[in-house]
Structure formats: C-alpha cells, structure tokens
C-alpha positions in Angstrom: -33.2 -21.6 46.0 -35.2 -18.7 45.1 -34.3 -17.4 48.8 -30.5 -17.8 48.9 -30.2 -16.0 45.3 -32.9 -13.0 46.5 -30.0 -12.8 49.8 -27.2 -12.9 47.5 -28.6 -10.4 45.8 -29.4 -8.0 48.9 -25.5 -8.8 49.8 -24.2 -7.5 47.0 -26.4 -4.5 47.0 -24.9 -3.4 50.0 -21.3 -3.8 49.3 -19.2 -0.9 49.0 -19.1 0.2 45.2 -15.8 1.6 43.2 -18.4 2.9 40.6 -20.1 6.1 40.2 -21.8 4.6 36.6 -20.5 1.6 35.2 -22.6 1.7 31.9 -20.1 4.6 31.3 -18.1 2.3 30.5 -20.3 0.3 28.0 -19.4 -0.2 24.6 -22.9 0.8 23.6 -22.4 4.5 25.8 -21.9 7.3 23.0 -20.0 10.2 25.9 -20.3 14.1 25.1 -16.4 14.5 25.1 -14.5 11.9 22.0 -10.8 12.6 22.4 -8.9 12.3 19.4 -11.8 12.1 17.1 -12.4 15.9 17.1 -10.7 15.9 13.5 -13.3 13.3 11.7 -16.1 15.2 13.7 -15.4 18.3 11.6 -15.0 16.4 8.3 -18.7 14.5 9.0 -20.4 18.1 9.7 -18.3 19.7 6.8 -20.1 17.0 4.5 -23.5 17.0 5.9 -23.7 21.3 6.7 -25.8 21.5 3.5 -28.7 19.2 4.9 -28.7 22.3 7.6 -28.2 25.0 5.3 -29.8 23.9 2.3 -32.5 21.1 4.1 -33.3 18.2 1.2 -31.5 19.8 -1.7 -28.6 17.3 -1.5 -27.7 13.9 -0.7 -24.2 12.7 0.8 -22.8 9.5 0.5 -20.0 8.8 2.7 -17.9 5.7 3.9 -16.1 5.5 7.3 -13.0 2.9 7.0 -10.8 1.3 9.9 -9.8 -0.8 11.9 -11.4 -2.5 15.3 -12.3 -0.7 18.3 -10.7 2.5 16.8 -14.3 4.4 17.8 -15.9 4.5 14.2 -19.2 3.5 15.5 -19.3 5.7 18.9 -18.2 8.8 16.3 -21.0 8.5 13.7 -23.1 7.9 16.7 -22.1 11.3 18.0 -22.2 13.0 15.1 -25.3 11.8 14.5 -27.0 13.5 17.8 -25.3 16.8 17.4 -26.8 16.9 14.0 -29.9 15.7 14.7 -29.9 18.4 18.0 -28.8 21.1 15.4 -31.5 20.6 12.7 -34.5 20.1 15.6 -33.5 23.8 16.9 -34.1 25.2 13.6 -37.0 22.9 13.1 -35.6 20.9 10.1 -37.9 17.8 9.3 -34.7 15.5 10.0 -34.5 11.8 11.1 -31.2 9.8 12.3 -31.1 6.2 12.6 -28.3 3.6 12.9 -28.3 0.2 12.0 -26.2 -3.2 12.0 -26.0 -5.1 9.1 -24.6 -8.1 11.2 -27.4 -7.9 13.0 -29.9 -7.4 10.2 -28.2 -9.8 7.4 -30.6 -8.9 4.2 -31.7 -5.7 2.4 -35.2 -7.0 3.2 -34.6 -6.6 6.5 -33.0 -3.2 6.8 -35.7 -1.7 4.8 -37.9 -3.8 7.3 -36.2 -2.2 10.5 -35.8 1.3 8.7 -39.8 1.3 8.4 -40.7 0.1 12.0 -38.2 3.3 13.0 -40.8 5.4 11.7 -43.7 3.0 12.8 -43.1 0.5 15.5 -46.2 -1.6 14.4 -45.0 -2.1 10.7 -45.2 -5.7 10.0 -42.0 -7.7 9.6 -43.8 -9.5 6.2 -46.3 -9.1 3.9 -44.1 -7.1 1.0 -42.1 -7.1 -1.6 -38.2 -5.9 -2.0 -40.0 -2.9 -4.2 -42.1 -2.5 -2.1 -40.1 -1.5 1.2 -38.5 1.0 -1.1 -41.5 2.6 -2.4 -42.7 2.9 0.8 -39.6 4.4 2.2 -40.2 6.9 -0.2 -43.3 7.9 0.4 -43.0 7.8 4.1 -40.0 10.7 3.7 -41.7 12.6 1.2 -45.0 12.5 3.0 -43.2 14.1 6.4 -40.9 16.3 4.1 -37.7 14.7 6.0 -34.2 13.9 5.4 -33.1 10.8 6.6 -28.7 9.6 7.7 -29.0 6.2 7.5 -25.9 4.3 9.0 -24.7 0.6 7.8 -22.8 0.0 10.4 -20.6 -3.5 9.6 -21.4 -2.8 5.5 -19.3 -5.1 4.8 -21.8 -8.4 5.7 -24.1 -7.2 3.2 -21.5 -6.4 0.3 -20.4 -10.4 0.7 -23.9 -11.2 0.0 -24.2 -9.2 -3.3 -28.0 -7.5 -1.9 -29.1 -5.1 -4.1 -29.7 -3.2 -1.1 -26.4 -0.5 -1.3 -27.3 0.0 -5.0 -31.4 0.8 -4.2 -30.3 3.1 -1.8 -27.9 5.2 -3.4 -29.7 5.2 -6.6 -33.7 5.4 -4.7 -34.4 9.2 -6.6 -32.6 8.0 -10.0 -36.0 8.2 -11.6 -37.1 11.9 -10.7 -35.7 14.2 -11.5 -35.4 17.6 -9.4 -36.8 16.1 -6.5 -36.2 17.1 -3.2 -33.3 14.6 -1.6 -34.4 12.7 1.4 -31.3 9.7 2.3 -28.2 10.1 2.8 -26.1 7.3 3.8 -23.3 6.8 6.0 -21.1 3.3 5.8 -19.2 2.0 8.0 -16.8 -0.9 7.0 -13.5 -2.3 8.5 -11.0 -3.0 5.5 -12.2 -0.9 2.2 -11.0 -4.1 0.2 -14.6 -6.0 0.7 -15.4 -2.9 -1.5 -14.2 -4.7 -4.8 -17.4 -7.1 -4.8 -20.0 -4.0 -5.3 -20.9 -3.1 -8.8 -18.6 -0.2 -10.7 -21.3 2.3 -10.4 -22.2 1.4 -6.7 -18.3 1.7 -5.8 -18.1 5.2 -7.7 -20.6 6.4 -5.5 -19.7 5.4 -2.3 -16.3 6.1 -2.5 -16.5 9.9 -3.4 -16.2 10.8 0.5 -14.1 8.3 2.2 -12.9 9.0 5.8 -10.0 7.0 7.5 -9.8 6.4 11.1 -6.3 5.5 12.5 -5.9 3.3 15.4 -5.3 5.5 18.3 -1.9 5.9 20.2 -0.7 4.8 23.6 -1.0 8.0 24.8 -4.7 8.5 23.2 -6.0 5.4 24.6 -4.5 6.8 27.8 -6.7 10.0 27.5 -9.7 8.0 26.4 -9.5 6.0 29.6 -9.3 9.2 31.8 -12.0 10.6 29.9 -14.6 7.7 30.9 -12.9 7.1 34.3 -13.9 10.5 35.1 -17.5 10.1 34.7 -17.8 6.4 35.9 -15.5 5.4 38.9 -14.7 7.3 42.1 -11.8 9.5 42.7 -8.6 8.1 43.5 -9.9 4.3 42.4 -7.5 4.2 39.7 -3.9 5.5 39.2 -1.8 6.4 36.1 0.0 3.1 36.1 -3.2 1.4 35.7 -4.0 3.5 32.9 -0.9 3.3 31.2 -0.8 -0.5 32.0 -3.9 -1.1 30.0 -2.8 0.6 27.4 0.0 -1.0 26.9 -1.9 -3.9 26.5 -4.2 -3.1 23.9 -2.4 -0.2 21.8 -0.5 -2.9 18.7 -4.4 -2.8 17.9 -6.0 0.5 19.3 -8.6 -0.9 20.6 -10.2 1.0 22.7 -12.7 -1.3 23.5 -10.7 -3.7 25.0 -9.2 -1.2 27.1 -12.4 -0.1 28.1 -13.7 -3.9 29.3 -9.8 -4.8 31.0 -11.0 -1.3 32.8 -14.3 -2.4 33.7 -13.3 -6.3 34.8 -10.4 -4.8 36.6 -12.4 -2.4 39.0 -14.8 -5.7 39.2 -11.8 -7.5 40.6 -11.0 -5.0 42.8 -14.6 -4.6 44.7 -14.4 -8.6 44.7 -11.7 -8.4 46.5 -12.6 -5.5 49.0 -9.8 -3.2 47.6 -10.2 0.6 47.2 -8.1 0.8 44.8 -7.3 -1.2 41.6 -4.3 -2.8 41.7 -1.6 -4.0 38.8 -3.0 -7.5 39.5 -6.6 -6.8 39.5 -5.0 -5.8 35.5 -3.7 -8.9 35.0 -6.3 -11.2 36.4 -8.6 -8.9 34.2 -6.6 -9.5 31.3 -6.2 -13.3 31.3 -9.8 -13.7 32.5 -11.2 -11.8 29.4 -12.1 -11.8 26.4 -14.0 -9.0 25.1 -17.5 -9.0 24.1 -16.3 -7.5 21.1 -13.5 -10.2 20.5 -16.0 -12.6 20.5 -18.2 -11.1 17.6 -15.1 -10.6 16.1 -14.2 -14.4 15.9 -17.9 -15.2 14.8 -17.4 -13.1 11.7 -14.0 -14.7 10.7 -14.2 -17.4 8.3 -13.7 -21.1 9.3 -10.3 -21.4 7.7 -9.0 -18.8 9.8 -10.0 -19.6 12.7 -9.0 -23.2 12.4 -5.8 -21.7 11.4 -6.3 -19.9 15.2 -6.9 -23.1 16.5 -4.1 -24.7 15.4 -1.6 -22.0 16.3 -3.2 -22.7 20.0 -2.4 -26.4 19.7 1.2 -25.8 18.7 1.5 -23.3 21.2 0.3 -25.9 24.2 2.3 -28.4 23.0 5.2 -26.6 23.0 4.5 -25.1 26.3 6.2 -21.7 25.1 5.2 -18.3 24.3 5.8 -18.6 20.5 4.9 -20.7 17.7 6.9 -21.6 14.5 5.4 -21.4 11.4 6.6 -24.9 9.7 4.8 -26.3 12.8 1.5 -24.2 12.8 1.2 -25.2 8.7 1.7 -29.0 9.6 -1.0 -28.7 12.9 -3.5 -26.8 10.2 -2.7 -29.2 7.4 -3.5 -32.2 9.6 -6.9 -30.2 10.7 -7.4 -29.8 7.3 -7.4 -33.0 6.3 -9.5 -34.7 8.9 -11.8 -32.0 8.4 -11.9 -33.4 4.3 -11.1 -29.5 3.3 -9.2 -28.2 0.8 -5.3 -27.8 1.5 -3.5 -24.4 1.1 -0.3 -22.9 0.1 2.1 -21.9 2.1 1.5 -18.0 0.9 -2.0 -18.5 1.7 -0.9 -19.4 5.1 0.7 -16.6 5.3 -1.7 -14.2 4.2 -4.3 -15.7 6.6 -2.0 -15.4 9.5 -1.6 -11.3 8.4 -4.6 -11.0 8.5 -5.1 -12.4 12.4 -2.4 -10.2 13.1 -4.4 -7.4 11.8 -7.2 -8.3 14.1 -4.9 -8.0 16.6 -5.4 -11.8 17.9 -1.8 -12.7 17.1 1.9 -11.3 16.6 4.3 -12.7 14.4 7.9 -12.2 14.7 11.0 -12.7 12.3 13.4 -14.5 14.4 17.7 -14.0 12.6 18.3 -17.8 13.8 21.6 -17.5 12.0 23.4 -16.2 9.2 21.6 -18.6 6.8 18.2 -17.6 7.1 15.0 -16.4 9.4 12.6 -17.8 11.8 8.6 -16.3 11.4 7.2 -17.1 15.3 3.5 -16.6 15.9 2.2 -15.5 19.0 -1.0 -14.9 21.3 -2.0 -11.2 22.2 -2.7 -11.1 25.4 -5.6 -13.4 25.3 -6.0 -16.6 27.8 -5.5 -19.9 25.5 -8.1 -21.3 27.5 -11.0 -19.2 26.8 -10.2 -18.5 23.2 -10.1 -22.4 22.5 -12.8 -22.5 24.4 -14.9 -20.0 22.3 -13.4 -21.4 18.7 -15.0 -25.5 19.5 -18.4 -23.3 20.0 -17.9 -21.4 17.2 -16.5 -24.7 15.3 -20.0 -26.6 16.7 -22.5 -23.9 15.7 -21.3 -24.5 12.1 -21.2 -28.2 11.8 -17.3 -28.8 12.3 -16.3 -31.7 14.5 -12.8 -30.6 15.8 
C-alpha cells in the first residue's frame, strides 16, 4: 500500500502544472495589492497615525462591520503589516497580533494566546482571569510597546457575555496619565450582535465604526485578475472565466468563494490534461464545492436555521424543481420541528430566519405575481450542490445531538 501511494505521488509530481503558486490563492494569503479596499486602508492608518506620530499616547478603538467574504479579515491583516513595517523603521516598540475568537471561545483564552504571542512557553493554566490581565500589563509596560490586537469573529464572544471586551477597553481605567499600550480592532459580521454588550462597552467601541460593502461584479472581477496574476500561468484563464465566476458569487460578494470556484476549477482542468480552464471546469467546480468558508459558516448558524435549510432542501427534492414555496417549506420545518420535540414558530419568524439565509447568501427568495389576487414568496438554492450541503447539515445536525 505504502508503495502504490509513494508512486501516485511521484505521478502527480510530474504532471504538467497550471500553477505558478496555488497558496496565492489561499484564503489565509494576505497579497501586497487589495483592490477596492484602498479606501478603508486610509481610514485604518488615519485612525492609528498617532501610535506613529505620537507612540503610546493614545489608544484606538475601532470596529470593522460586514458582510461575508467581503475581505474584512485580509484588510486588517494588511493594514496590520504596513503598520507594523512603518513603526519597526522608526524603531517604535510596536506589536501586531490577530486573533479568532471562533477559534479561541473565552476571554481566558485570548488573554491565554495573547501571552504565548509574547512567550511561546507561557502555560495554558495555572491563573486567574485577573491575572492574565495584570500580566498583559506588565508584559507591555515592561518592553514599552503598543500592542493592535484584532477580534476577528467578535461576535462569538459578545453571545457569551465574557467580560473580556469590557477588560480590554477599560485595562488603564485605574491610572491615570499612563502611557497607552492596546488598542483594539473588532471585527464582526452584522453590528446588531452589538446590542448584548454593556452601555459603556457599546459607547466605546462604537466611536470608530468602519463599513465594508460587498464588492461589485466588476470588483470581484479585478480581484480575480489580481491573484490570477501571481498564481497561475499566462493564458490559463480567459475573461469569460472570470466574469463567469463572478457572476456566480457577486448577490453575496464573496470573494472567497470566487477565489476556491477559481482554485477547484484550474484543479479540474489539470485533471483533465487541459491547458486551459474551460466554462465546464466552472461548472463542475461550482456544483462540486462548497467552500471551506461556507462550511464554517453553517457551523456558526443556529440549529433552527439550519433545520430551516434542511427543510427548504427536502421541499426542493421532492418537488424536483429549482424553487421552493414558502407554505410548503413552513409545513416540512414544522414537521421537523415537531419530531425534533422543539418549539414551533410563527410564520414572521419564518420569515425573518429565511432573510437572514438570504443574507448569508445560501438562499434567494423570489416574490412570484401568481395573479391579480395575491403573491407567491419562492425559496431557492445559490449555487450550492443539494447533495453536499445536506450532506454537511446531518454532520452538523449529529455533532449536536439532533437525530434528523
């Protein structure tokens, strides 16, 4: 076994590639050219110039709102190593570090990871809530530095009511005229999650609020020339491709999406000994994916939505059509429901579930003039194959304990 998977390997290593550097086309790659986010670029350095100018005499608060995939992460992310780059040349005592509160659920373990950036070997236990902060302190004082610290996906730790957002932005409240040492950038998808932090705690954070918009056909058009330039071959891909894909993905703006259609179609098209990506190679990359991002999107969704999801999917395979009507999606969730032993919900809650899939860019729903008398509301798919997106909502469904 060991053999045949050590040959496959050889034979793929000596297969003609269509890439110059696929991780250019990671979703983790921060690229030294951002089209179309030169604008919140200038309003991030307008905010932070005094940490340059003025090092540890102020600290910014500031919060980046917007939707998915619209390149809030890969912009801070930029912005952070130009300012980082700036303040090392006139050797500024400055520190830069990002983190995901997905990832890292609880103020304890933020502070945690924020002290193992300065020391690697800091133990994950052993000390108090108070203590993490003292020590945070200490550490900054002690190597006279000014830390950004990002919350990237803010949002999971405002849910959970941590203290942690309130430490932070209050962590010199005691001293007074003391040299500044945090500021804090947060990141967050719908400003709304906003209402469960404390009147003080929402005062502060939303004195700088920056809005991303989703991008534009034509943007996600020049984002995908942008990358293609530094990660494929010449003459791999042609402007129908790219303004195939974005036709695709642009009701959302999600650029990340575009960006793994791009990479799965050029994937297809080695596969398939091609020198050039076809319109197919598209569409088999298209129905073949979902995103890596579209999955950690559907693990943050609550279970009522995405049952909701899954029984928009039933309707839709039962009806064998490209639409779904409301009145039946409500009966298919109700049913759900039921068996399930949940709680039942309004017709208007329905709806404003089904909004807010259609913000997430999973669905579309359509108001259908059946006759004079009245309207139709249809639900529909985006682009995504029914079969893996069931397939991915029973694991989801499993992992928390519901037997669908």
């Amino acid at each position: 076994m060991i053999k045949i998977i050590h040959n496959f390997i050889e034979d793929q290593l000596k297969k003609p590639t269509l890439f110059i550097d696929e991780s250019k086309l990671d979703i983790n790659f921060v690229p030294e050219d951002l089209p179309h986010r030169e604008k919140e670029l200038i309003l991030l350095s307008q905010l932070f110039l005094i940490l340059i100018t003025q090092p540890n005499s102020a600290s910014r608060k500031v919060l980046i709102t917007g939707g998915i995939g619209i390149g809030k992460t890969v912009t801070v992310k930029h912005f952070g190593q130009i300012i980082k780059s700036t303040a090392e040349k006139r050797k500024i005592p400055f520190e830069y570090f990002h983190i995901n509160c997905r990832k890292e659920r609880t103020g304890y373990k933020i502070l945690v990871k924020i002290m193992k950036h300065f020391n690697k070997n800091f133990p994950s236990r052993g000390f108090s809530f108070q203590d993490l902060l003292d020590m945070l302190k200490d550490n900054l004082n002690r190597q006279n530095k000014h830390l950004i610290l990002v919350l990237d996906e803010l949002s999971y730790i405002i849910m959970k009511n941590d203290d942690i957002i309130y430490a932070l932005t209050r962590i010199n409240d005691e001293t007074l005229n003391t040299p500044q040492r945090l500021s804090i950038i947060g990141i967050i998808r719908d400003i709304s999650s906003l209402n469960n932090l404390d009147e003080s705690t929402l005062s502060t954070l939303q004195s700088n609020i920056i809005h991303f918009n989703k991008y534009s056909k034509n943007q996600i058009i020049d984002i995908l020339k942008s990358r293609v330039k530094i990660s494929i071959k010449p003459n791999v891909i042609d402007y129908n491709i790219f303004d195939m894909i974005s036709n695709l993905v642009y009701k959302s703006g999600d650029i990340r999406k575009a960006l793994d259609i791009l990479w799965a179609s050029i994937k297809i098209a080695e596969e398939r000994n091609l020198k050039k990506v076809s319109p197919e190679c598209v569409r088999l990359a298209n129905n073949k994916t979902i995103s890596n991002f579209s999955q950690d999107l559907l693990i943050s969704i609550e279970s009522h939505k995405l049952i909701l999801l899954f029984s928009i999917l039933n309707v839709l395979e039962k009806n064998k059509k490209s639409y779904g009507l409301i009145s039946k999606i409500k009966e298919e969730f109700q049913q759900i429901c039921e068996y399930l032993k949940l709680s039942i919900f309004s017709y208007s809650q329905i709806m404003n579930y089904l909004h807010e899939l259609e913000k997430y860019g999973i669905i579309s729903i359509k108001i259908k003039s059946k006759n004079i008398r009245g309207r139709q509301a249809q639900v529909s798919i985006n682009d995504i194959s029914l079969e893996l997106l069931k397939k991915k909502l029973l694991s989801i469904f499993e992992s928390r304990g519901l037997n669908i």
